[in-house]
C-alpha atoms as a printed R data frame, in Angstrom:
   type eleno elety resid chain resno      x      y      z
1  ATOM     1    CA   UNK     A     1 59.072 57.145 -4.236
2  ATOM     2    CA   UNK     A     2 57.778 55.591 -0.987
3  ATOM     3    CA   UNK     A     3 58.314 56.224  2.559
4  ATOM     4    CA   UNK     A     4 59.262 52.788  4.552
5  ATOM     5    CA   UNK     A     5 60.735 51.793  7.743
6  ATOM     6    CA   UNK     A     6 63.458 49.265  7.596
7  ATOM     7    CA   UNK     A     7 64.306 47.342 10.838
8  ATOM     8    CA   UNK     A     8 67.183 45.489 10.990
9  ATOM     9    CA   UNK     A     9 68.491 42.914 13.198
10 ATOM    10    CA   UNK     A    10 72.470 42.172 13.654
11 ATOM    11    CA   UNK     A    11 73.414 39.479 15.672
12 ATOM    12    CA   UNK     A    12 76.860 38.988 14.340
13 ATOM    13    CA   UNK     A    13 79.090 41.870 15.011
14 ATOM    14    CA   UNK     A    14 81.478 40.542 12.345
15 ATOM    15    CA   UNK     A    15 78.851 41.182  9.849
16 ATOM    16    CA   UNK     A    16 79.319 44.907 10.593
17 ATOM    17    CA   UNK     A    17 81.733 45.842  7.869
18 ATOM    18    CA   UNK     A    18 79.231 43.965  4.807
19 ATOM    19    CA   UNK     A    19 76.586 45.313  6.576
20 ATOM    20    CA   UNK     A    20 77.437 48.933  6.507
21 ATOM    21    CA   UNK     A    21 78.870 48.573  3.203
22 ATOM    22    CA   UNK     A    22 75.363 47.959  1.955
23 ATOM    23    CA   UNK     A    23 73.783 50.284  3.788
24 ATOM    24    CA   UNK     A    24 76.620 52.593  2.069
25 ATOM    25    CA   UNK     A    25 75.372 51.802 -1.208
26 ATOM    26    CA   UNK     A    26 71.601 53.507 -0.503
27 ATOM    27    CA   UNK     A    27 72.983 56.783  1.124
28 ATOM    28    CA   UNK     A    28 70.973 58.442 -0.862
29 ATOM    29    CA   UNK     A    29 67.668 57.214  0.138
30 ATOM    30    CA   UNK     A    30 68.578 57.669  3.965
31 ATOM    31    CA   UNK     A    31 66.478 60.096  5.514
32 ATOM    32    CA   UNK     A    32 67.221 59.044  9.112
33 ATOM    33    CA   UNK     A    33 68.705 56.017 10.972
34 ATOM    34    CA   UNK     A    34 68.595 55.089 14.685
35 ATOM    35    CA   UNK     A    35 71.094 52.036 15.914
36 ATOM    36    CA   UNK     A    36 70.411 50.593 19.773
37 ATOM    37    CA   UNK     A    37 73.052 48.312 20.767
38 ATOM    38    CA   UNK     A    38 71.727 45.582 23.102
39 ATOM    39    CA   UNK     A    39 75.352 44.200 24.257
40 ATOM    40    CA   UNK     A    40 73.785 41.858 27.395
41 ATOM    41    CA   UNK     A    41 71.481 40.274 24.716
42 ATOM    42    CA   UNK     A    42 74.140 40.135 21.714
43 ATOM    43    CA   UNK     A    43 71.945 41.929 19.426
44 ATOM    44    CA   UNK     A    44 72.139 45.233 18.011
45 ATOM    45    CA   UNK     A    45 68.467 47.072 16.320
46 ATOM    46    CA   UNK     A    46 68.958 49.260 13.504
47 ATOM    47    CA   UNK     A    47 65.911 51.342 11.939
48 ATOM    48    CA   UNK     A    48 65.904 53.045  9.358
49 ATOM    49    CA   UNK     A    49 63.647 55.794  7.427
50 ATOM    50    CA   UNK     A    50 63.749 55.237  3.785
51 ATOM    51    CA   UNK     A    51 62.552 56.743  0.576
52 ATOM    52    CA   UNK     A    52 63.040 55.347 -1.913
53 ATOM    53    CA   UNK     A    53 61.183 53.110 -5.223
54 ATOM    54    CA   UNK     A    54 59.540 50.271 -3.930
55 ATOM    55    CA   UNK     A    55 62.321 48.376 -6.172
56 ATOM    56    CA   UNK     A    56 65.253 50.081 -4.230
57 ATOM    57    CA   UNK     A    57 63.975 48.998 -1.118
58 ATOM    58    CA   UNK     A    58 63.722 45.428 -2.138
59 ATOM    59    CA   UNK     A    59 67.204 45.062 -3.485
60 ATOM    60    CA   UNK     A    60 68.550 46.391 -0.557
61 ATOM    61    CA   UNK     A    61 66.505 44.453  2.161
62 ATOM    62    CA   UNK     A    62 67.380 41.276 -0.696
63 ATOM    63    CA   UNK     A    63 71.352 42.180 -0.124
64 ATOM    64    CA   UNK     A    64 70.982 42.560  3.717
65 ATOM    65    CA   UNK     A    65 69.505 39.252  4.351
66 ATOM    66    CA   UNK     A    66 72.013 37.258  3.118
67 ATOM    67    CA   UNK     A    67 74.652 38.487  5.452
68 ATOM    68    CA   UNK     A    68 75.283 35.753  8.270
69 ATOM    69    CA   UNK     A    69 73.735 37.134 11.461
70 ATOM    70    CA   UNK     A    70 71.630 40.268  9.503
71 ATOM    71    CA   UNK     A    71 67.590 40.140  9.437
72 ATOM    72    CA   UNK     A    72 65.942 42.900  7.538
73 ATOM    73    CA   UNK     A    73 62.495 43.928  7.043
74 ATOM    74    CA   UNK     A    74 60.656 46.831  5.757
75 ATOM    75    CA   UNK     A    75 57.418 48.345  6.202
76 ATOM    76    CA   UNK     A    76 55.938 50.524  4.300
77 ATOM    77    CA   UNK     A    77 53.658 53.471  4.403
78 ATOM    78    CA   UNK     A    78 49.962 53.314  3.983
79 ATOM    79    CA   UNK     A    79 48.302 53.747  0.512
């Protein structure tokens, strides 16, 4: 299992719903998550701290970016 942080980027509010559903879906790999809404700018930052297989984190960062308005990216910890 590896330790990552996942940023994500929302710029469509609509998106919110697919978005959370997805982020429903890895629960279990959640250890903590942090959301700043940035109303004046229309853009809300969402990080994440994830553990999970390398392959888990993919998938998921895979699903998030194809969500109109959603930009995900993780980082991961050092070797």
């Amino acid at each position: 299992m590896r330790v990552s942080i996942v940023g994500i980027y929302v710029t469509e509010q609509k998106s919110a719903p697919e978005l959370n559903a997805v982020l429903h879906e890895y629960y279990c790999f959640v250890e903590g998550r942090f959301g700043l809404p940035k109303v004046k700018e229309g853009l809300n930052v969402i990080t994440l701290i994830f553990q999970a297989p390398k392959k888990e984190i993919e998938e998921m960062i895979e699903k998030l970016n194809v969500i109109e308005g959603v930009k995900a990216k993780a980082h991961y910890e050092f070797d």
